[in-house]
PDB file of the backbone (N, CA, C, O) and the ligand in Angstrom, with CONECT records:
HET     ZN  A 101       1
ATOM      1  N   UNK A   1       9.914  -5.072 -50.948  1.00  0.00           N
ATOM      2  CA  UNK A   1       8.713  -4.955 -51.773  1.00  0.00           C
ATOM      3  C   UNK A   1       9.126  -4.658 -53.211  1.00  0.00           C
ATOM      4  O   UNK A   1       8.812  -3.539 -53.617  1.00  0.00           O
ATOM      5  N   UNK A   2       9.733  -5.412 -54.000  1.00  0.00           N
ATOM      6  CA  UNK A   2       9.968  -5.495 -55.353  1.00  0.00           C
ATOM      7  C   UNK A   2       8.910  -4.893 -56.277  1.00  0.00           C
ATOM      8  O   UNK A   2       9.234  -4.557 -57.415  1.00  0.00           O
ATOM      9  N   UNK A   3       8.040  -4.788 -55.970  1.00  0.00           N
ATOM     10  CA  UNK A   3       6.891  -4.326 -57.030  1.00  0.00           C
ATOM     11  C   UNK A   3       7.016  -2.276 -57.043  1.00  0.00           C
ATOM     12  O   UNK A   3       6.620  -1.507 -57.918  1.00  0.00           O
ATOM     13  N   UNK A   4       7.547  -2.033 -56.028  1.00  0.00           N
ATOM     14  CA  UNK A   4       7.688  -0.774 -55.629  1.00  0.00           C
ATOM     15  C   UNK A   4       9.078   0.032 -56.403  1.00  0.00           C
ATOM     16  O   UNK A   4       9.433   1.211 -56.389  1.00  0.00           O
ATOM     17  N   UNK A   5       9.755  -1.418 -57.184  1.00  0.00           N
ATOM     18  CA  UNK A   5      10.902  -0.946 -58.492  1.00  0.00           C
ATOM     19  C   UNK A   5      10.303   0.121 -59.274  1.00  0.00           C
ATOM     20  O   UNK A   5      10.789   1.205 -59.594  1.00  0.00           O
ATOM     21  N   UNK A   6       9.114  -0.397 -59.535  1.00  0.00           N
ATOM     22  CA  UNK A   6       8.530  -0.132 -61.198  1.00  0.00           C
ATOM     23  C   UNK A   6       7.835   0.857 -60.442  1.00  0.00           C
ATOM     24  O   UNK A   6       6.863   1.170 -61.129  1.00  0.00           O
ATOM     25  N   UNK A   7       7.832   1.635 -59.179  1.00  0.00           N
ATOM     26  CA  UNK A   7       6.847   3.030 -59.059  1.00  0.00           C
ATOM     27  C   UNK A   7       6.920   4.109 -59.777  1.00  0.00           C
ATOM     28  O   UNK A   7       8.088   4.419 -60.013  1.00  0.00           O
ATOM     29  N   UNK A   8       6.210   4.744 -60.179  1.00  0.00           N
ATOM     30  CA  UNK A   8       6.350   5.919 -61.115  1.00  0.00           C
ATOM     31  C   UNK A   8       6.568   6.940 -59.674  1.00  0.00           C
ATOM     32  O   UNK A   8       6.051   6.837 -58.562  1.00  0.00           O
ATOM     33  N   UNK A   9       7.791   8.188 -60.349  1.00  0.00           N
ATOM     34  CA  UNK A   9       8.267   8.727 -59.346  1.00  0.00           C
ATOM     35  C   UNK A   9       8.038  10.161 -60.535  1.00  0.00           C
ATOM     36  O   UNK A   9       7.695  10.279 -61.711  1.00  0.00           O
ATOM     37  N   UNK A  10       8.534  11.244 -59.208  1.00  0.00           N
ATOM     38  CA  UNK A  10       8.715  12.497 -60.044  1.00  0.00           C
ATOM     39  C   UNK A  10      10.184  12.377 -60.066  1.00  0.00           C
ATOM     40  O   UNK A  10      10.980  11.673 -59.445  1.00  0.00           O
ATOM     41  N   UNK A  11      10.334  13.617 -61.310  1.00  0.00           N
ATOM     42  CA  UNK A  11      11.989  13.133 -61.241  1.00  0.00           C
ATOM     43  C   UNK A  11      12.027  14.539 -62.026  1.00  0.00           C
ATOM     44  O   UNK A  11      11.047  15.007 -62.605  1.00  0.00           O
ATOM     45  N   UNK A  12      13.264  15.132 -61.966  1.00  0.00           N
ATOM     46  CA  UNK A  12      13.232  15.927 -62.798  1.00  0.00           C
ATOM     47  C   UNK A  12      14.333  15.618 -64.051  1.00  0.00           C
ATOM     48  O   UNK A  12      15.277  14.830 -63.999  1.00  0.00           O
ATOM     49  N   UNK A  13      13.864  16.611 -65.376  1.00  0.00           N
ATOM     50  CA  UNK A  13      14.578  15.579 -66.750  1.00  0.00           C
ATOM     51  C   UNK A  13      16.318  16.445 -66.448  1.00  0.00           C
ATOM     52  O   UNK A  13      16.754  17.560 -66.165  1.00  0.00           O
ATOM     53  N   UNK A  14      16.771  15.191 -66.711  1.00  0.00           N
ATOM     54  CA  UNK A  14      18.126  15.488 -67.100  1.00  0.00           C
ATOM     55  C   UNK A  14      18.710  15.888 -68.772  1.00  0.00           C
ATOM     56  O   UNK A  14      19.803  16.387 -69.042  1.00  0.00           O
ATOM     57  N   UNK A  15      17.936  15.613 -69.460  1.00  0.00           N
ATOM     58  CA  UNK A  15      18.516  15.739 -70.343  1.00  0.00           C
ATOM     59  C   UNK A  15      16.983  16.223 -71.502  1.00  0.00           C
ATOM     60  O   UNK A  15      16.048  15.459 -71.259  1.00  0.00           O
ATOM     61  N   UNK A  16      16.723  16.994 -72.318  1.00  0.00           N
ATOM     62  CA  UNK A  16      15.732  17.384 -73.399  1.00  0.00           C
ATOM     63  C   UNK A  16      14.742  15.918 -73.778  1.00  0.00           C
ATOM     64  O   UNK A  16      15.186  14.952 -74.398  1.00  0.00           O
ATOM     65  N   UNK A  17      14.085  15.972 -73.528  1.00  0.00           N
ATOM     66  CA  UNK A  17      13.260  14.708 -74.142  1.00  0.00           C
ATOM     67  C   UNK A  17      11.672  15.240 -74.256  1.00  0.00           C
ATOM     68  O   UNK A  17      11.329  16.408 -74.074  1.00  0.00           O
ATOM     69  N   UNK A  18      10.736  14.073 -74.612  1.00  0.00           N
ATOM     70  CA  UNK A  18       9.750  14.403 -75.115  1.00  0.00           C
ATOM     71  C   UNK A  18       8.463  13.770 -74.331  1.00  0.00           C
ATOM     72  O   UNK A  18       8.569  12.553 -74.484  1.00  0.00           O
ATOM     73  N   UNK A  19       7.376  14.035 -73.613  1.00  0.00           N
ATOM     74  CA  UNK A  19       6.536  13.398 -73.262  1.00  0.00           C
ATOM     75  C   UNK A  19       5.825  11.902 -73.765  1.00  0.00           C
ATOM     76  O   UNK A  19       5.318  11.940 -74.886  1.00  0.00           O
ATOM     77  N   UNK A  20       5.783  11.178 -73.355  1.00  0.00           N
ATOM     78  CA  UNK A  20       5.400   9.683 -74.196  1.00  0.00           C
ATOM     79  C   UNK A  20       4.154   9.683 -74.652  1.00  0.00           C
ATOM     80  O   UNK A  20       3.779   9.099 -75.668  1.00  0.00           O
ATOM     81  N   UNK A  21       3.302  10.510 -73.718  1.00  0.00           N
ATOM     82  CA  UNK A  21       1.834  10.793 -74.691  1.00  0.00           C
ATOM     83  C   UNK A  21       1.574  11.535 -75.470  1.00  0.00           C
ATOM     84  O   UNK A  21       1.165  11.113 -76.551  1.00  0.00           O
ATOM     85  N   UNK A  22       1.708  12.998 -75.236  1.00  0.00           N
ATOM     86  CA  UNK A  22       1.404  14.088 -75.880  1.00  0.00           C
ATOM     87  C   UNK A  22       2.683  14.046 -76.553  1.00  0.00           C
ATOM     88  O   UNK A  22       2.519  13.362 -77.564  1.00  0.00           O
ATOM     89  N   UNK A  23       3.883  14.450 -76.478  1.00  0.00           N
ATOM     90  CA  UNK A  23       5.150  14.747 -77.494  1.00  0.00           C
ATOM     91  C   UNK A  23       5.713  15.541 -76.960  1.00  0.00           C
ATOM     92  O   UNK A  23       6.943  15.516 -76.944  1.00  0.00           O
ATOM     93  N   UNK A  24       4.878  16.679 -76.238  1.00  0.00           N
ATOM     94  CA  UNK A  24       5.443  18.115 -75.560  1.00  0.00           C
ATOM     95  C   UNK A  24       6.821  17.887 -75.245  1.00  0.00           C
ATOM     96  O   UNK A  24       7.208  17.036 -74.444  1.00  0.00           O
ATOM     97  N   UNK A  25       7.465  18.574 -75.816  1.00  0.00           N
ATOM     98  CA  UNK A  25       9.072  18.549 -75.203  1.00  0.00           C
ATOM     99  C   UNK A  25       9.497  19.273 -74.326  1.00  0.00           C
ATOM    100  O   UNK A  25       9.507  20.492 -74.153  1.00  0.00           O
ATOM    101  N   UNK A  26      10.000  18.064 -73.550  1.00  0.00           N
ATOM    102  CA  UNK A  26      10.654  18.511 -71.999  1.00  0.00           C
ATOM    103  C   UNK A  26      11.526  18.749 -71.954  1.00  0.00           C
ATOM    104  O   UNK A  26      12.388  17.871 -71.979  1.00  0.00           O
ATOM    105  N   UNK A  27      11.898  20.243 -71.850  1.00  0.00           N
ATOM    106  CA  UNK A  27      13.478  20.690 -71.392  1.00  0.00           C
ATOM    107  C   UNK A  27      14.088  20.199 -69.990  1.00  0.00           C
ATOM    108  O   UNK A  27      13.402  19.658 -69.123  1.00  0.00           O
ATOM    109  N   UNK A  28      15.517  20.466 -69.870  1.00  0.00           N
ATOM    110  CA  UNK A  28      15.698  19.939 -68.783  1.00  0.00           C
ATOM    111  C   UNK A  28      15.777  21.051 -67.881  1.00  0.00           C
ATOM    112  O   UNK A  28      15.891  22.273 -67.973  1.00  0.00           O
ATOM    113  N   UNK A  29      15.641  19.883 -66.651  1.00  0.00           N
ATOM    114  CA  UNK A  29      15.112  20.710 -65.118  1.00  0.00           C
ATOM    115  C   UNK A  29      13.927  21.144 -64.752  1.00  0.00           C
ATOM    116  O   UNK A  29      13.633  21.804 -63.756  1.00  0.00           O
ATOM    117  N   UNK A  30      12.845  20.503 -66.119  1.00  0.00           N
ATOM    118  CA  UNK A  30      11.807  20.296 -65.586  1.00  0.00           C
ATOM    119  C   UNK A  30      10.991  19.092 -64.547  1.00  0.00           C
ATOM    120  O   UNK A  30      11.482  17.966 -64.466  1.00  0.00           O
ATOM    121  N   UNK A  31       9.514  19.506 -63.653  1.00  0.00           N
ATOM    122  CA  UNK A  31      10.024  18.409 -63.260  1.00  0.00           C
ATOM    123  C   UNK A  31       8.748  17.360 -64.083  1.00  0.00           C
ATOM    124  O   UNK A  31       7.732  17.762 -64.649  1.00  0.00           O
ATOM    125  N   UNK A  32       9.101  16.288 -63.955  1.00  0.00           N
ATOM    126  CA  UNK A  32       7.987  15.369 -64.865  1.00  0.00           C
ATOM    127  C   UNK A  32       7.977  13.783 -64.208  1.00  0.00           C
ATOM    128  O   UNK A  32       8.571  13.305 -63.241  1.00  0.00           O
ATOM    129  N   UNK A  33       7.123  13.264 -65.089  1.00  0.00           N
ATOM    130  CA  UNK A  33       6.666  11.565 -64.075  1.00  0.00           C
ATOM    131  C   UNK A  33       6.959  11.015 -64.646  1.00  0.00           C
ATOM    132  O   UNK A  33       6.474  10.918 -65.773  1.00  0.00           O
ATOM    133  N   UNK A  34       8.159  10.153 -64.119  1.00  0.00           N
ATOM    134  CA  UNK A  34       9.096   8.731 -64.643  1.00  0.00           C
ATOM    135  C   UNK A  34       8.426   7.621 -64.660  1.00  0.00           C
ATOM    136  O   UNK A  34       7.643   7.710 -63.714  1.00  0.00           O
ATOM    137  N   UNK A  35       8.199   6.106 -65.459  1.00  0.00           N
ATOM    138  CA  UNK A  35       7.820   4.731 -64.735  1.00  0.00           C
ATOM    139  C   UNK A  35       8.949   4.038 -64.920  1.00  0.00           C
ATOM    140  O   UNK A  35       8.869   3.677 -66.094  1.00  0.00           O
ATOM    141  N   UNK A  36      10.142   3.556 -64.392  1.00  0.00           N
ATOM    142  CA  UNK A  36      10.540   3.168 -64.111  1.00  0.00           C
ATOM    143  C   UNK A  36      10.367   1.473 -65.289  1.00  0.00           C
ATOM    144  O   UNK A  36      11.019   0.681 -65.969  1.00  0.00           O
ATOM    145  N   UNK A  37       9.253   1.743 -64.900  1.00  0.00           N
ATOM    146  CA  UNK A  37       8.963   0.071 -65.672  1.00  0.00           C
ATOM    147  C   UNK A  37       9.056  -0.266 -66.794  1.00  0.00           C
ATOM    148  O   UNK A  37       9.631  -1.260 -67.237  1.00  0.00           O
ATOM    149  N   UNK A  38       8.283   0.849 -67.550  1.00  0.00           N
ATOM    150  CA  UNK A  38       8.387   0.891 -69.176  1.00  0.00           C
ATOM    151  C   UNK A  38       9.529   1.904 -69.710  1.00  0.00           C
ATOM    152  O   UNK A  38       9.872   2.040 -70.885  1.00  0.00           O
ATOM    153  N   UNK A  39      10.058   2.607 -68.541  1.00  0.00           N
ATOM    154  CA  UNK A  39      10.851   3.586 -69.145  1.00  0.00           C
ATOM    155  C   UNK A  39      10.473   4.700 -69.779  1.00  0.00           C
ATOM    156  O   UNK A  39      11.051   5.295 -70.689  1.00  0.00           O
ATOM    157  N   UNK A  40       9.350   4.972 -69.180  1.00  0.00           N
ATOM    158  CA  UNK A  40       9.091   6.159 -70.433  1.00  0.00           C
ATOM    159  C   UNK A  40       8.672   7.416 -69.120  1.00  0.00           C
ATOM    160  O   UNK A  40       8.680   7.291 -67.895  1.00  0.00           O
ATOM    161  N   UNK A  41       8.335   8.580 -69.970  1.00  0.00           N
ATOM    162  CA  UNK A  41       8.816   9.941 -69.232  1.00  0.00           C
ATOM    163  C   UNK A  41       7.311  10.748 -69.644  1.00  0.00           C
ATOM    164  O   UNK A  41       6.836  10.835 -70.776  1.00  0.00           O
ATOM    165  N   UNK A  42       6.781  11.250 -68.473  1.00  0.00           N
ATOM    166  CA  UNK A  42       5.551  12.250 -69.182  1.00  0.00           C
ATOM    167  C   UNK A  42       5.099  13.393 -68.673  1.00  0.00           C
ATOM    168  O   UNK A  42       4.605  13.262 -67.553  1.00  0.00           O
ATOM    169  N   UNK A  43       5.098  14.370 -69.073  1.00  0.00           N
ATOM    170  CA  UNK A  43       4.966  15.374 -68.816  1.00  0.00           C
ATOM    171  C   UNK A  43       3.594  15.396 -67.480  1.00  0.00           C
ATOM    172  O   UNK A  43       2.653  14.607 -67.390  1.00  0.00           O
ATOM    173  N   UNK A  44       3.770  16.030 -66.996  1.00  0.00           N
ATOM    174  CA  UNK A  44       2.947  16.406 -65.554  1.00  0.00           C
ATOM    175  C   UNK A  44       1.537  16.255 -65.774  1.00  0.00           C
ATOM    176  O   UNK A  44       0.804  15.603 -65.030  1.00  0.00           O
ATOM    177  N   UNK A  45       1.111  16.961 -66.964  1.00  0.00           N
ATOM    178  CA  UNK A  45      -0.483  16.863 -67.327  1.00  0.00           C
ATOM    179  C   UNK A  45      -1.040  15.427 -67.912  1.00  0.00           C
ATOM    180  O   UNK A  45      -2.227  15.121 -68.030  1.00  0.00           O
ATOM    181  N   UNK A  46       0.147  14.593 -68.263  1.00  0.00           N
ATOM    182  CA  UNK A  46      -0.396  13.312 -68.695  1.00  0.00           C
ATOM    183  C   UNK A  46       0.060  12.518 -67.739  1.00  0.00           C
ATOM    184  O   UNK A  46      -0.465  11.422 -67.938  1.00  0.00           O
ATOM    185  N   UNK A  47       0.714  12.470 -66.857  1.00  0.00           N
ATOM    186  CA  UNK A  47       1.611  11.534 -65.867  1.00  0.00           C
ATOM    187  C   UNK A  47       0.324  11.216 -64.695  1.00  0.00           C
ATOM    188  O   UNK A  47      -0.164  10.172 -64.264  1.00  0.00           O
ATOM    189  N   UNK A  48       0.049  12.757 -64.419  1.00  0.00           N
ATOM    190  CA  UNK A  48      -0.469  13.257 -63.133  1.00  0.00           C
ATOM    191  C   UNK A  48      -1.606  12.183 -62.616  1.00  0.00           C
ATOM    192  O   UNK A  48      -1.739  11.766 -61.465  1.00  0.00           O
ATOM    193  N   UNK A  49      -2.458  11.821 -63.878  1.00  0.00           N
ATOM    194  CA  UNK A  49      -3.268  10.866 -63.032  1.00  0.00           C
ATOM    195  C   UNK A  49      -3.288   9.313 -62.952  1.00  0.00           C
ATOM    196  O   UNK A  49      -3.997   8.658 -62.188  1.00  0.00           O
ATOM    197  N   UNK A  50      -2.359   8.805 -63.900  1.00  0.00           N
ATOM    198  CA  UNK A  50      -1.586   7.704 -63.286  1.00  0.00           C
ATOM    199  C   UNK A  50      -0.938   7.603 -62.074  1.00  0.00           C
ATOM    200  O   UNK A  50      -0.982   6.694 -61.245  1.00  0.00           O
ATOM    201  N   UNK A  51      -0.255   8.772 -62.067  1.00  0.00           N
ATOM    202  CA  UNK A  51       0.333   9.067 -60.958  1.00  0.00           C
ATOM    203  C   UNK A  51       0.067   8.828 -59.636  1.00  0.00           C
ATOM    204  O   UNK A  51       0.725   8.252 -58.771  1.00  0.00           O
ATOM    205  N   UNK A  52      -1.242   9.482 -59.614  1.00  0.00           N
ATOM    206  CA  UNK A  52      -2.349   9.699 -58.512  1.00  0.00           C
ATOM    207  C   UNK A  52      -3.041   8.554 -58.434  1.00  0.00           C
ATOM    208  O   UNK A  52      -3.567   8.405 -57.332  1.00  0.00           O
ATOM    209  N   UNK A  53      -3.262   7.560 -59.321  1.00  0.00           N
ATOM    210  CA  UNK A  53      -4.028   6.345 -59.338  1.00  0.00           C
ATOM    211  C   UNK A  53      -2.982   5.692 -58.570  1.00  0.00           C
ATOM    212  O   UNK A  53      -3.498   5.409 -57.489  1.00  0.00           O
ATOM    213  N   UNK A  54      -1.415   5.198 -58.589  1.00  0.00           N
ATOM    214  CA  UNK A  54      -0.811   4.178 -58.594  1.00  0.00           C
ATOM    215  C   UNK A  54      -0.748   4.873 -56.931  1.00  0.00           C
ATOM    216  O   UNK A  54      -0.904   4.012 -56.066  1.00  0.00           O
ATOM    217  N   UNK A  55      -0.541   6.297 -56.407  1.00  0.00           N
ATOM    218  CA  UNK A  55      -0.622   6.132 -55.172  1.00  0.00           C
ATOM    219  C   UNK A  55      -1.662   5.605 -54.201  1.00  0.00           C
ATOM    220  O   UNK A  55      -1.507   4.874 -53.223  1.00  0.00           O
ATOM    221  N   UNK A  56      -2.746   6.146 -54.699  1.00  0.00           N
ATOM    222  CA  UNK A  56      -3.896   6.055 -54.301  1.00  0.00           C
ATOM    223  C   UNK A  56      -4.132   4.065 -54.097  1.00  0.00           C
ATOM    224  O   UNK A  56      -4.761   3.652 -53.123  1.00  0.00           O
ATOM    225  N   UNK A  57      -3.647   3.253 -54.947  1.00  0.00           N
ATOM    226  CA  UNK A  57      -3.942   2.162 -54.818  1.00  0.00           C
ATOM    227  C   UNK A  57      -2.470   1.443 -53.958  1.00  0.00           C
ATOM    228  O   UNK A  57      -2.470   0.443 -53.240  1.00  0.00           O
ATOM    229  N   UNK A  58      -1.358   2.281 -54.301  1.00  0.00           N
ATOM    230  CA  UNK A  58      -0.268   1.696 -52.665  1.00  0.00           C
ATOM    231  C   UNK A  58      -1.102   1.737 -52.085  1.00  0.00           C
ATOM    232  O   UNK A  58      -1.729   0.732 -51.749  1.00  0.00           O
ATOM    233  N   UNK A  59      -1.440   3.047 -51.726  1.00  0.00           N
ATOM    234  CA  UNK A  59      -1.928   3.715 -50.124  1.00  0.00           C
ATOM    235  C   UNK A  59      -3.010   2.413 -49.337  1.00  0.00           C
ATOM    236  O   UNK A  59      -3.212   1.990 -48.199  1.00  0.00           O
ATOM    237  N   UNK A  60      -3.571   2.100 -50.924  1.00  0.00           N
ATOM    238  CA  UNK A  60      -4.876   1.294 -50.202  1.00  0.00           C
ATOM    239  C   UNK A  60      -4.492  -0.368 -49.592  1.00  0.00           C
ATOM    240  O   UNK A  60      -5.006  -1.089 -48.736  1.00  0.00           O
ATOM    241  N   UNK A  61      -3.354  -0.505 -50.503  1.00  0.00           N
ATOM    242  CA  UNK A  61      -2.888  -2.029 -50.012  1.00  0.00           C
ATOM    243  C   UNK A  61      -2.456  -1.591 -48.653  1.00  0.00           C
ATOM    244  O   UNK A  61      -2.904  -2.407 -47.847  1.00  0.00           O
ATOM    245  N   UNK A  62      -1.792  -0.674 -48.066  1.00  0.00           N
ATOM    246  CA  UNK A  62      -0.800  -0.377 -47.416  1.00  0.00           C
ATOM    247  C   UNK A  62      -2.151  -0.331 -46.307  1.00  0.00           C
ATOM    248  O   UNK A  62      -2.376  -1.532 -46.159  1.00  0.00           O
ATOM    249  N   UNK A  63      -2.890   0.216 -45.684  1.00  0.00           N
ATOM    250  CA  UNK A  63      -4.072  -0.136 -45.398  1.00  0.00           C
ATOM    251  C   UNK A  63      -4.895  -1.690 -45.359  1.00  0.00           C
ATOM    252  O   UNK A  63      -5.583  -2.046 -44.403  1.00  0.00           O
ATOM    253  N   UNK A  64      -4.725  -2.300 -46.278  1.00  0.00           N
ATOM    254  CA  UNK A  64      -4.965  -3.929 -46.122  1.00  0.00           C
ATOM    255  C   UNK A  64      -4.394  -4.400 -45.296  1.00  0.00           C
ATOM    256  O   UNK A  64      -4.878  -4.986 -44.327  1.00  0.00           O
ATOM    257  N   UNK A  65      -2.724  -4.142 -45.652  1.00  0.00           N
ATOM    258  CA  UNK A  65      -2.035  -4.547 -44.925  1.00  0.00           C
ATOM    259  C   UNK A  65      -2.107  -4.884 -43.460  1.00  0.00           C
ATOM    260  O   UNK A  65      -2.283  -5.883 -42.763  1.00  0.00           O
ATOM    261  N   UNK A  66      -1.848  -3.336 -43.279  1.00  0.00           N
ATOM    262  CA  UNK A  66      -2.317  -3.304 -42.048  1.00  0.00           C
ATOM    263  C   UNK A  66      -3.292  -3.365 -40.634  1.00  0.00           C
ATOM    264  O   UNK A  66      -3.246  -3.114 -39.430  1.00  0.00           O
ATOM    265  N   UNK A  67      -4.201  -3.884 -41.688  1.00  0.00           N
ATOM    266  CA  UNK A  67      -5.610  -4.281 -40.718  1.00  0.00           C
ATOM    267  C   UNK A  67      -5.081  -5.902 -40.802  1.00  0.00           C
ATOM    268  O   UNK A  67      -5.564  -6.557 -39.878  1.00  0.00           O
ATOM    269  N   UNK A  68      -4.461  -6.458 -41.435  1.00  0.00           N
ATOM    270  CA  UNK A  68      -4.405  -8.039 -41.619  1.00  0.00           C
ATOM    271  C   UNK A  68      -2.797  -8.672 -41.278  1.00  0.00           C
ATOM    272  O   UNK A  68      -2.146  -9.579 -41.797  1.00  0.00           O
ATOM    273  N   UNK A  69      -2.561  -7.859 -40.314  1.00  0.00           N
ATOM    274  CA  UNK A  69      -1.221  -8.383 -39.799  1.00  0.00           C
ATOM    275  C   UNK A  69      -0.687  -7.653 -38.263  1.00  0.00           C
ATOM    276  O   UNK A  69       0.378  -7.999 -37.753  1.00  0.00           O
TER     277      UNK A  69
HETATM  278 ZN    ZN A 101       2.244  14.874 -72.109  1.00  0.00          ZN2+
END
């Protein structure tokens, strides 16, 4: 399932960086939400409901799926 590359994951930062929305800077060993896709990094309060959207809509294919096979 190739599309499942680009999942946004939690991850925790390795190295000082900065949230892609807000700016908030992330020290490391915090933990925060990766996408993989665009590359970019966001702090928990801006990640969180992308986050929650992109599972929420696996979950639901994953469910299609499985009624149709
Ligand atoms: Zn942020």
């Amino acid at each position: 399932m190739s599309k499942y590359n680009s999942a946004p994951r939690e991850i925790k930062v390795k190295y000082p960086c900065a949230c892609a929305a807000c700016g908030i800077k992330l020290p490391k060993g915090l933990n925060v939400y990766y996408w993989p896709g665009t590359k970019k990094i966001y702090c928990r309060a801006c990640g969180e409901p992308s986050f929650r959207a992109f599972l929420e809509s696996a979950w639901d294919e994953e469910q299609y799926q499985m009624q149709y096979h």
